[in-house]
C-alpha positions, 0 to 999 in steps of 0.5 A: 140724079134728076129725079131730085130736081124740081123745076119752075118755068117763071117765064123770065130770064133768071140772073141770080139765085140765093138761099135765105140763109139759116140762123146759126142753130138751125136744124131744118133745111133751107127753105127759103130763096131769092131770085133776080132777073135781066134782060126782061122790061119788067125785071123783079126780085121774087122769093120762093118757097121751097114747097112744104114738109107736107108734101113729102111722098111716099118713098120720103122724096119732097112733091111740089115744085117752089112757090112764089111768096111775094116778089117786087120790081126792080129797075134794070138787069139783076147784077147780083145779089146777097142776104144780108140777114134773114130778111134783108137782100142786097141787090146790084143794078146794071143801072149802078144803083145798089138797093136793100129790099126787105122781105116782110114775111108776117104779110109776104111782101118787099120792099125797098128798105135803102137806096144808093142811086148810082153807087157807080157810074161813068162820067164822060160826055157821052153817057152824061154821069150816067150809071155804071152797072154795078156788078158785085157785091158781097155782105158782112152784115151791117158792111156791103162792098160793091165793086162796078163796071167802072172799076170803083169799090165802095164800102156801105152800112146798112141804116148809113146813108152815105158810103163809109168809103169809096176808092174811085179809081181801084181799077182801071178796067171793070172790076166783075166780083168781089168777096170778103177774105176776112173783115178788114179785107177783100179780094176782087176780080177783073176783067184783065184776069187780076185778082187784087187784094184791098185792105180797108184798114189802110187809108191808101187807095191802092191794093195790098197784093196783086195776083194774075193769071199769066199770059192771056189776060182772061176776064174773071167773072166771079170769085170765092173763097174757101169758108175755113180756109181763108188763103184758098180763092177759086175763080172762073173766067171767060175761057171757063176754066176754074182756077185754084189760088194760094194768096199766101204764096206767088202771084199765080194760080196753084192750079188751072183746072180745064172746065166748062166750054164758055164763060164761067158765071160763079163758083161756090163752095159748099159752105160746110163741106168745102171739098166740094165746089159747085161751078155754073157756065153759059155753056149750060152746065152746072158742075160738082167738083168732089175733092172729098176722100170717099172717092178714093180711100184717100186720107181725109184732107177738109173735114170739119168738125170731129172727124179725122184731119191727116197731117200731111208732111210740110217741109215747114216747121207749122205743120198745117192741113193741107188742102186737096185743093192745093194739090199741084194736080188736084186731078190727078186721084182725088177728084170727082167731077159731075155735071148735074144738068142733061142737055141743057142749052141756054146759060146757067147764070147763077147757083146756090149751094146750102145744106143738101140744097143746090138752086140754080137759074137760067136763061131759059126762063126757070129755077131748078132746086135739087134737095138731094146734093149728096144723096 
Protein backbone atom coordinates (compact mmCIF):
# COMPACT_ATOMS: atom_id res chain seq x y z
CA UNK A 1 0.00 0.00 0.00
CA UNK A 2 2.89 2.63 0.63
CA UNK A 3 4.55 2.72 -2.23
CA UNK A 4 1.34 4.79 -3.50
CA UNK A 5 2.00 7.66 -0.84
CA UNK A 6 3.70 10.55 -1.37
CA UNK A 7 5.12 12.39 1.55
CA UNK A 8 6.21 16.29 1.77
CA UNK A 9 8.09 17.21 5.04
CA UNK A 10 6.85 21.20 5.23
CA UNK A 11 8.52 21.70 8.56
CA UNK A 12 5.24 22.85 10.28
CA UNK A 13 2.62 21.00 12.21
CA UNK A 14 -0.12 20.04 10.01
CA UNK A 15 -3.78 20.79 11.58
CA UNK A 16 -6.13 20.30 8.82
CA UNK A 17 -5.87 19.10 5.21
CA UNK A 18 -8.70 19.57 2.39
CA UNK A 19 -9.16 18.68 -1.32
CA UNK A 20 -10.24 21.49 -3.67
CA UNK A 21 -13.26 20.16 -4.47
CA UNK A 22 -14.18 19.14 -8.26
CA UNK A 23 -16.76 20.93 -10.33
CA UNK A 24 -19.84 18.70 -11.00
CA UNK A 25 -18.89 17.24 -14.50
CA UNK A 26 -15.38 16.58 -13.44
CA UNK A 27 -13.65 13.42 -15.19
CA UNK A 28 -9.87 13.98 -13.76
CA UNK A 29 -8.45 13.44 -10.42
CA UNK A 30 -8.27 15.89 -8.05
CA UNK A 31 -5.57 18.02 -8.14
CA UNK A 32 -5.60 20.48 -5.92
CA UNK A 33 -5.40 20.65 -1.74
CA UNK A 34 -5.31 23.01 0.97
CA UNK A 35 -3.56 22.75 4.27
CA UNK A 36 -3.61 24.56 7.94
CA UNK A 37 -1.30 24.51 10.46
CA UNK A 38 -0.93 25.12 14.50
CA UNK A 39 0.99 25.50 17.19
CA UNK A 40 3.97 27.03 14.83
CA UNK A 41 4.41 31.17 15.63
CA UNK A 42 3.89 31.56 11.94
CA UNK A 43 0.93 29.56 11.11
CA UNK A 44 -0.26 29.52 7.33
CA UNK A 45 -2.80 28.39 5.03
CA UNK A 46 -0.78 26.78 1.84
CA UNK A 47 -2.43 25.10 -1.34
CA UNK A 48 -0.55 22.24 -3.24
CA UNK A 49 -0.34 20.82 -5.95
CA UNK A 50 -0.72 17.20 -6.28
CA UNK A 51 2.54 17.03 -8.89
CA UNK A 52 1.69 16.76 -12.83
CA UNK A 53 0.21 14.04 -15.24
CA UNK A 54 3.75 14.38 -16.89
CA UNK A 55 5.47 13.02 -14.25
CA UNK A 56 3.81 9.64 -14.55
CA UNK A 57 6.30 6.79 -14.69
CA UNK A 58 6.66 3.78 -16.35
CA UNK A 59 4.77 1.45 -14.76
CA UNK A 60 1.87 4.58 -14.81
CA UNK A 61 2.40 5.37 -11.07
CA UNK A 62 2.36 9.07 -10.36
CA UNK A 63 6.54 10.77 -9.64
CA UNK A 64 6.62 13.57 -7.73
CA UNK A 65 5.93 14.70 -4.30
CA UNK A 66 2.81 18.05 -3.87
CA UNK A 67 4.31 21.17 -4.73
CA UNK A 68 3.39 24.56 -3.11
CA UNK A 69 1.71 26.84 -5.25
CA UNK A 70 1.10 29.72 -2.97
CA UNK A 71 0.39 30.07 0.81
CA UNK A 72 -0.59 33.18 3.18
CA UNK A 73 -0.46 33.73 7.06
CA UNK A 74 -2.68 33.18 9.14
CA UNK A 75 -3.28 34.58 12.80
CA UNK A 76 -3.61 31.77 15.51
CA UNK A 77 -3.80 27.74 15.50
CA UNK A 78 -5.77 26.36 12.21
CA UNK A 79 -9.01 24.92 13.85
CA UNK A 80 -10.74 23.89 10.50
CA UNK A 81 -11.32 24.37 7.30
CA UNK A 82 -13.85 24.22 4.28
CA UNK A 83 -13.79 25.14 0.42
CA UNK A 84 -16.66 26.94 -0.05
CA UNK A 85 -15.97 26.79 -4.01
CA UNK A 86 -13.21 26.02 -6.17
CA UNK A 87 -11.70 28.95 -5.03
CA UNK A 88 -12.83 30.21 -2.01
CA UNK A 89 -11.59 28.38 2.02
CA UNK A 90 -13.18 29.14 4.81
CA UNK A 91 -10.92 28.87 7.90
CA UNK A 92 -11.26 28.65 11.92
CA UNK A 93 -9.09 30.53 14.35
CA UNK A 94 -8.36 29.22 17.72
CA UNK A 95 -8.32 33.10 18.27
CA UNK A 96 -12.66 32.92 17.41
CA UNK A 97 -12.05 34.65 14.22
CA UNK A 98 -13.52 33.06 10.89
CA UNK A 99 -12.03 34.19 7.52
CA UNK A 100 -12.66 33.46 3.93
CA UNK A 101 -9.27 33.16 1.96
CA UNK A 102 -9.30 33.32 -2.00
CA UNK A 103 -7.15 31.52 -4.07
CA UNK A 104 -6.33 33.31 -7.26
CA UNK A 105 -4.93 30.75 -9.50
CA UNK A 106 -4.41 33.11 -12.80
CA UNK A 107 -1.16 34.45 -10.24
CA UNK A 108 -0.76 31.60 -7.46
CA UNK A 109 -1.74 33.89 -4.87
CA UNK A 110 -4.27 34.26 -1.31
CA UNK A 111 -5.78 36.48 0.09
CA UNK A 112 -7.98 37.34 2.68
CA UNK A 113 -11.45 37.89 0.91
CA UNK A 114 -13.86 38.55 4.35
CA UNK A 115 -13.11 38.66 8.01
CA UNK A 116 -15.57 37.83 11.04
CA UNK A 117 -13.24 39.05 13.89
CA UNK A 118 -14.01 37.00 16.96
CA UNK A 119 -17.12 35.22 15.56
CA UNK A 120 -16.69 33.67 19.14
CA UNK A 121 -15.68 34.65 22.15
CA UNK A 122 -15.84 34.51 25.90
CA UNK A 123 -16.65 37.44 27.82
CA UNK A 124 -15.77 37.19 31.85
CA UNK A 125 -13.25 39.32 33.54
CA UNK A 126 -10.25 37.26 33.04
CA UNK A 127 -10.14 37.05 29.34
CA UNK A 128 -11.67 40.73 28.85
CA UNK A 129 -14.27 39.69 25.35
CA UNK A 130 -11.25 37.69 24.56
CA UNK A 131 -11.54 35.10 21.37
CA UNK A 132 -12.76 31.96 21.84
CA UNK A 133 -11.39 29.50 19.49
CA UNK A 134 -13.57 28.69 16.90
CA UNK A 135 -13.57 25.15 16.44
CA UNK A 136 -15.96 23.94 13.52
CA UNK A 137 -17.29 24.58 10.62
CA UNK A 138 -18.96 23.58 7.63
CA UNK A 139 -20.02 25.15 3.96
CA UNK A 140 -23.23 25.24 2.00
CA UNK A 141 -22.14 27.61 -0.35
CA UNK A 142 -22.99 30.92 0.12
CA UNK A 143 -24.07 29.49 3.98
CA UNK A 144 -21.18 28.71 6.72
CA UNK A 145 -21.88 27.48 10.20
CA UNK A 146 -19.57 27.96 12.88
CA UNK A 147 -19.82 26.47 16.20
CA UNK A 148 -16.72 27.56 19.04
CA UNK A 149 -15.51 26.69 22.06
CA UNK A 150 -17.90 28.89 23.82
CA UNK A 151 -20.67 26.94 22.67
CA UNK A 152 -22.44 29.67 20.34
CA UNK A 153 -23.54 28.60 16.72
CA UNK A 154 -23.52 31.21 14.17
CA UNK A 155 -24.82 31.21 10.70
CA UNK A 156 -22.93 33.58 7.93
CA UNK A 157 -23.28 34.36 4.11
CA UNK A 158 -20.36 35.01 2.21
CA UNK A 159 -20.39 38.98 0.78
CA UNK A 160 -22.80 39.43 4.34
CA UNK A 161 -20.90 41.04 6.55
CA UNK A 162 -22.95 40.45 9.73
CA UNK A 163 -24.34 37.02 10.81
CA UNK A 164 -27.73 36.00 9.55
CA UNK A 165 -28.12 34.42 13.02
CA UNK A 166 -26.51 33.62 16.12
CA UNK A 167 -27.60 31.16 18.98
CA UNK A 168 -25.30 32.46 21.55
CA UNK A 169 -25.80 30.03 24.30
CA UNK A 170 -26.45 26.70 22.21
CA UNK A 171 -24.31 24.80 24.60
CA UNK A 172 -23.08 25.29 27.62
CA UNK A 173 -20.03 23.34 26.99
CA UNK A 174 -17.53 23.57 23.96
CA UNK A 175 -19.30 22.49 21.07
CA UNK A 176 -16.27 20.75 18.92
CA UNK A 177 -17.87 19.87 15.24
CA UNK A 178 -20.75 20.62 13.47
CA UNK A 179 -22.07 19.28 9.71
CA UNK A 180 -25.19 19.94 7.60
CA UNK A 181 -27.75 17.13 7.91
CA UNK A 182 -29.84 19.00 5.02
CA UNK A 183 -30.10 22.72 4.12
CA UNK A 184 -32.27 23.84 6.71
CA UNK A 185 -30.69 21.57 9.40
CA UNK A 186 -27.32 20.95 11.42
CA UNK A 187 -25.96 18.64 13.80
CA UNK A 188 -23.17 19.45 16.25
CA UNK A 189 -21.06 17.66 18.72
CA UNK A 190 -19.81 18.42 22.02
CA UNK A 191 -17.74 18.03 24.49
CA UNK A 192 -20.05 15.85 27.14
CA UNK A 193 -20.77 13.44 24.23
CA UNK A 194 -24.29 14.84 22.75
CA UNK A 195 -25.05 15.18 19.38
CA UNK A 196 -28.09 17.75 19.02
CA UNK A 197 -29.93 18.81 16.19
CA UNK A 198 -30.68 22.64 15.25
CA UNK A 199 -33.29 23.34 12.90
CA UNK A 200 -32.55 27.21 11.32
CA UNK A 201 -36.15 27.51 10.07
CA UNK A 202 -37.23 27.62 13.48
CA UNK A 203 -36.78 30.84 15.61
CA UNK A 204 -36.30 29.04 19.23
CA UNK A 205 -32.62 28.77 20.23
CA UNK A 206 -33.11 25.44 21.52
CA UNK A 207 -32.34 21.84 19.69
CA UNK A 208 -34.83 19.99 17.86
CA UNK A 209 -33.35 16.69 19.13
CA UNK A 210 -30.65 15.44 21.36
CA UNK A 211 -28.84 12.25 20.97
CA UNK A 212 -26.08 10.93 23.79
CA UNK A 213 -24.00 8.57 24.24
CA UNK A 214 -24.83 6.79 27.39
CA UNK A 215 -22.52 6.62 30.58
CA UNK A 216 -19.25 8.17 30.23
CA UNK A 217 -19.89 11.40 28.78
CA UNK A 218 -17.14 11.29 26.31
CA UNK A 219 -15.98 14.40 24.56
CA UNK A 220 -16.84 13.94 20.61
CA UNK A 221 -14.26 15.79 18.55
CA UNK A 222 -15.84 15.47 15.08
CA UNK A 223 -18.92 14.35 13.08
CA UNK A 224 -20.24 13.34 9.42
CA UNK A 225 -22.97 12.38 7.89
CA UNK A 226 -23.69 9.56 5.30
CA UNK A 227 -23.65 11.72 1.57
CA UNK A 228 -26.90 9.68 0.41
CA UNK A 229 -28.24 8.76 3.43
CA UNK A 230 -28.86 11.78 5.64
CA UNK A 231 -30.29 9.90 8.97
CA UNK A 232 -26.85 7.88 9.29
CA UNK A 233 -24.04 10.22 11.60
CA UNK A 234 -20.40 8.75 12.61
CA UNK A 235 -18.82 10.44 15.17
CA UNK A 236 -15.41 10.10 16.99
CA UNK A 237 -14.37 11.20 20.40
CA UNK A 238 -11.67 11.24 23.22
CA UNK A 239 -11.68 7.28 23.80
CA UNK A 240 -11.21 6.93 19.83
CA UNK A 241 -13.97 4.98 19.37
CA UNK A 242 -16.08 5.47 16.31
CA UNK A 243 -19.61 5.65 16.70
CA UNK A 244 -22.57 4.92 14.14
CA UNK A 245 -25.97 6.77 14.71
CA UNK A 246 -29.75 6.31 13.22
CA UNK A 247 -30.98 10.01 14.07
CA UNK A 248 -34.47 8.82 13.07
CA UNK A 249 -34.83 6.35 15.96
CA UNK A 250 -33.44 6.52 19.76
CA UNK A 251 -31.25 8.64 21.35
CA UNK A 252 -28.35 6.27 21.07
CA UNK A 253 -25.71 5.13 19.05
CA UNK A 254 -26.87 2.08 16.72
CA UNK A 255 -23.36 0.77 16.99
CA UNK A 256 -19.84 1.54 18.97
CA UNK A 257 -17.18 0.37 17.16
CA UNK A 258 -13.52 -0.17 19.45
CA UNK A 259 -11.02 1.77 17.36
CA UNK A 260 -8.09 3.79 17.63
CA UNK A 261 -5.92 3.99 20.91
CA UNK A 262 -6.53 7.84 21.68
CA UNK A 263 -8.35 10.73 20.46
CA UNK A 264 -10.26 10.46 17.36
CA UNK A 265 -9.69 13.59 15.21
CA UNK A 266 -12.02 13.13 12.09
CA UNK A 267 -14.13 10.78 10.27
CA UNK A 268 -15.10 10.97 6.64
CA UNK A 269 -16.97 9.19 4.46
CA UNK A 270 -15.97 8.36 1.10
CA UNK A 271 -18.06 11.00 -0.84
CA UNK A 272 -19.11 8.67 -3.58
CA UNK A 273 -18.35 5.27 -2.17
CA UNK A 274 -19.95 5.80 1.56
CA UNK A 275 -19.47 1.91 2.47
CA UNK A 276 -16.47 3.18 3.17
CA UNK A 277 -15.32 5.62 6.11
CA UNK A 278 -11.72 6.97 6.72
CA UNK A 279 -11.07 7.60 10.20
CA UNK A 280 -7.59 9.81 11.91
CA UNK A 281 -6.42 9.36 15.56
CA UNK A 282 -3.69 11.01 17.73
CA UNK A 283 -2.34 7.66 18.25
CA UNK A 284 -0.98 7.87 14.75
CA UNK A 285 -3.03 5.93 12.52
CA UNK A 286 -5.34 6.42 9.69
CA UNK A 287 -7.87 3.77 9.10
CA UNK A 288 -10.16 2.43 6.12
CA UNK A 289 -13.29 0.88 7.36
CA UNK A 290 -14.44 -1.31 4.29
CA UNK A 291 -18.62 -2.26 4.71
CA UNK A 292 -18.68 -2.85 0.85
CA UNK A 293 -19.67 -6.33 -0.25
CA UNK A 294 -16.74 -7.43 -2.19
CA UNK A 295 -15.25 -8.51 1.02
CA UNK A 296 -17.58 -11.05 1.32
CA UNK A 297 -19.88 -12.20 -1.29
CA UNK A 298 -22.50 -10.32 0.76
CA UNK A 299 -25.59 -8.76 -0.96
CA UNK A 300 -24.87 -5.37 -2.10
CA UNK A 301 -26.03 -2.88 0.40
CA UNK A 302 -24.76 1.16 -0.49
CA UNK A 303 -24.17 1.01 -4.08
CA UNK A 304 -24.91 4.07 -6.06
CA UNK A 305 -25.95 4.67 -9.20
CA UNK A 306 -26.62 1.46 -11.61
CA UNK A 307 -25.44 -1.25 -9.71
CA UNK A 308 -27.53 -3.44 -7.87
CA UNK A 309 -29.44 -2.48 -4.51
CA UNK A 310 -30.50 -5.95 -2.33
CA UNK A 311 -33.87 -5.20 -0.53
CA UNK A 312 -33.36 -6.27 2.65
CA UNK A 313 -36.70 -7.43 4.66
CA UNK A 314 -37.93 -4.49 6.84
CA UNK A 315 -40.78 -5.31 9.38
CA UNK A 316 -42.20 -1.94 8.04
CA UNK A 317 -44.29 -1.42 5.46
CA UNK A 318 -41.64 1.47 3.23
CA UNK A 319 -39.15 -1.08 2.35
CA UNK A 320 -35.98 1.00 2.49
CA UNK A 321 -31.91 0.03 1.68
CA UNK A 322 -30.34 -0.89 4.45
CA UNK A 323 -27.38 0.04 5.40
CA UNK A 324 -24.24 -2.04 6.26
CA UNK A 325 -23.60 0.73 8.71
CA UNK A 326 -27.00 0.07 10.72
CA UNK A 327 -26.12 -3.50 11.01
CA UNK A 328 -26.36 -4.12 15.26
CA UNK A 329 -22.67 -5.72 14.69
CA UNK A 330 -21.79 -4.16 11.44
CA UNK A 331 -18.43 -6.42 12.63
CA UNK A 332 -19.43 -9.22 12.71
CA UNK A 333 -19.02 -10.42 8.48
CA UNK A 334 -18.83 -7.57 6.66
CA UNK A 335 -16.23 -5.48 7.72
CA UNK A 336 -12.79 -4.70 6.71
CA UNK A 337 -10.54 -2.78 8.69
CA UNK A 338 -6.91 -1.30 7.39
CA UNK A 339 -4.53 1.05 8.80
CA UNK A 340 -2.84 2.70 6.20
CA UNK A 341 -0.02 4.33 7.83
CA UNK A 342 3.19 1.80 9.51
CA UNK A 343 4.76 3.05 12.32
CA UNK A 344 3.71 6.39 12.59
CA UNK A 345 4.12 7.99 16.13
CA UNK A 346 2.91 11.55 16.28
CA UNK A 347 -0.66 12.47 15.67
CA UNK A 348 -2.68 12.42 12.29
CA UNK A 349 -4.60 15.46 12.69
CA UNK A 350 -6.85 15.53 9.58
CA UNK A 351 -7.76 13.38 6.48
CA UNK A 352 -9.23 14.01 3.28
CA UNK A 353 -10.88 11.73 1.06
CA UNK A 354 -11.93 12.31 -3.13
CA UNK A 355 -11.96 10.39 -5.68
CA UNK A 356 -8.86 7.34 -5.51
CA UNK A 357 -7.37 10.24 -3.44
CA UNK A 358 -6.84 10.24 0.28
CA UNK A 359 -4.50 13.45 2.06
CA UNK A 360 -3.55 13.43 5.43
CA UNK A 361 -1.46 15.81 7.71
CA UNK A 362 0.44 15.46 11.04
CA UNK A 363 2.17 16.69 13.52
CA UNK A 364 5.32 15.47 12.24
CA UNK A 365 5.35 18.42 10.28
CA UNK A 366 4.18 16.41 6.82
CA UNK A 367 1.62 15.88 4.24
CA UNK A 368 1.11 12.57 2.86
CA UNK A 369 -1.25 11.94 -0.61
CA UNK A 370 -2.16 8.39 -1.58
CA UNK A 371 -3.65 8.21 -5.18
CA UNK A 372 -4.40 4.63 -5.20
CA UNK A 373 -7.19 4.32 -2.23
CA UNK A 374 -8.91 1.44 -3.84
CA UNK A 375 -6.01 -0.01 -6.13
Amino acid sequence: VMEDVCAKFVSQKISKTRWRPLPAAALQPPDLFATGSWDNEDNRISIWSVGHLGNVGLDGVYQGEPQLLCDIRHNGDVMDMQFLDQERIVVASSTGTVTIFRHHQNNQTLSANQRWEKAHYHVDQDTCCGGAACTGIICNNPEIVTVGEDGRINLFKADQKDAVRTIDNADSSTLHAVTFLRTTEILTVNSIGQLKIWDLRQQRNEPSQILSLTGDRVPLHCVDRHPNQQHIVATGGQDGMLSIWDIRQGTMPVSLLNAHEAEMWEVHFHPSSPDHLFTCSEDGSLWHWNTSTDIAEKPSFLHQGGRSATYLPHNTSNQSIVSAWLSNDPTKDRMEITNLILNQTLSVNSLDVLGQCLVYGTDAEAIYVNRQLFA
